[in-house]
C-alpha positions, 0 to 999 in steps of 0.5 A: 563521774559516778553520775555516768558517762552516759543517760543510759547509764543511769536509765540501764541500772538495775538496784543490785548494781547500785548496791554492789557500787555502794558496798565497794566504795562507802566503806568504813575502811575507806572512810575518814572521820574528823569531827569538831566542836566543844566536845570531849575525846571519850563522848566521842569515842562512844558515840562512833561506837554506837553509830558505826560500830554495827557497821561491817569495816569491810574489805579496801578496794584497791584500784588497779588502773594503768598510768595513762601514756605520755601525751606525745602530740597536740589533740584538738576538736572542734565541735559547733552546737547551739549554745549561746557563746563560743568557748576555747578550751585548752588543757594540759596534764598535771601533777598529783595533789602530793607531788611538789609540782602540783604548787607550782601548777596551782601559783601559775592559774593565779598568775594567769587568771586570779583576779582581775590585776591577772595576765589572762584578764588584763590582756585579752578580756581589757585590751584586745577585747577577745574575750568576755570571760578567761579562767585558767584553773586545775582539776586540784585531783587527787591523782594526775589531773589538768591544768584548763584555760578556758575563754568564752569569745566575744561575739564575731571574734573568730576563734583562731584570732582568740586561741593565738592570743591565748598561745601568746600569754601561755609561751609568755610564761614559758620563756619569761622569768616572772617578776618577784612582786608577781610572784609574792602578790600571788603567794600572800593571795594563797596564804589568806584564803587558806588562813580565812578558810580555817576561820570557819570550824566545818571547813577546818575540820573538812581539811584535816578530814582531806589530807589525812585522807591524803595520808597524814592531817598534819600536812595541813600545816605546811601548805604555807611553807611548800607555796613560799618555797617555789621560785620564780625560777621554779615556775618558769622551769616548769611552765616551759616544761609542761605547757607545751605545744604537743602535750596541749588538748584544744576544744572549739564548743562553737556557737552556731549562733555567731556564724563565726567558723573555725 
């Protein structure tokens, strides 16, 4: 994050750093300007012209960053702290925002935990009591991101007996064809929130400002399309092919309260 990885970070900075930074990221070439409301196409036009004509385009910063390495084992740490509950993270990587796997990443955190009719919830939150909370939820990136479920335990339940039924319900989904009312239920879910979310002007015009920065503000319009057209065979291909054992990433953030061990 820009904020710093550590307090030091921030403490070390001296202005000249904060000002480099500054004039190599916010730059009118990497910017995008999308603006709505009841307004005309030349009063805009001038408008920019006063307000950001002054301003130097500047020259594109091009990251250079090398891909990171296929993950070819399990990684896990287990860290015991003072915090009020105990926490079981487990994530695995995903695919960028512009490839067609990235919708399929996207349906199965809803399968898993959207809402309370979701696998996650219903099995390990109502019936076995594990946990008082479990989300499963992708870092929606740009770029490759994670695809994290995350469970806060009841307390005195120990975290090897909630981690094994987290891996119960992931190999579930990765060897299990998902019902077609499961899959369309989660489908129609997707297509509200997108269509209630461009009811309101500053989120339209926040959206059409994103996929252009994507690369083209017209893929706004065929979101529906790419969700309805991943299958329930589409979903279980790719669960099994990427929420694997030795590509999984698994945190234990302990309470020292609970007296419970990994």
């Amino acid at each position: 994050m820009t904020i710093g990885k550590e307090l030091s970070h921030i403490e070390n900075a001296q202005l000249e750093d904060v000002k480099a930074f500054f004039f190599k990221h916010y730059r009118p070439c990497n910017a995008v300007l999308c603006v709505a409301g009841p307004v005309e196409l030349e009063q805009i036009k001038q408008l920019s012209e006063k307000w950001f004509g002054p301003i130097e385009s500047g020259e594109a910063y091009i990251r250079n960053i090398a891909p990171e390495a296929l993950q070819q084992s399990a990684r896990r740490l287990s860290v015991t702290k003072d915090v009020p509950v105990s926490v079981i993270f487990k994530a695995w990587h995903i695919a960028p925002r512009l490839h067609a796997d990235y919708y399929k990443a996207d349906i199965i955190t809803e399968v898993l935990s959207g809402g309370q009719s979701s696998r996650l919830h219903q099995k390990l939150v109502k019936e076995l009591q594990l946990f008082s909370q479990i989300d499963c939820y992708h870092t929606g990136s740009v770029e490759n991101g994670l695809l994290v479920i995350e469970g806060k335990l009841l307390p005195q339940v120990r975290p090897e007996v909630g981690e094994e039924a987290i891996n119960q319900e992931v190999l579930k989904i990765c060897t299990e064809r998902i019902s077609d009312a499961e899959l369309e239920k989660v489908q129609n879910k997707i297509e509200s929130m997108i269509s209630f979310e461009d009811l309101g002007l500053l989120s339209r015009a926040n959206n059409l400002a994103f996929y252009e920065l994507l690369g083209d503000a017209q893929m706004m319009n065929q979101e529906y399309e790419k969700y309805h057209a991943v299958s329930c065979e589409d979903i279980l291909d790719y669960a099994a092919k990427t929420l694997t054992a030795d590509q999984c990433n698994t945190l234990l953030y302990l309470s020292a309260k609970s007296g419970v061990e990994a």
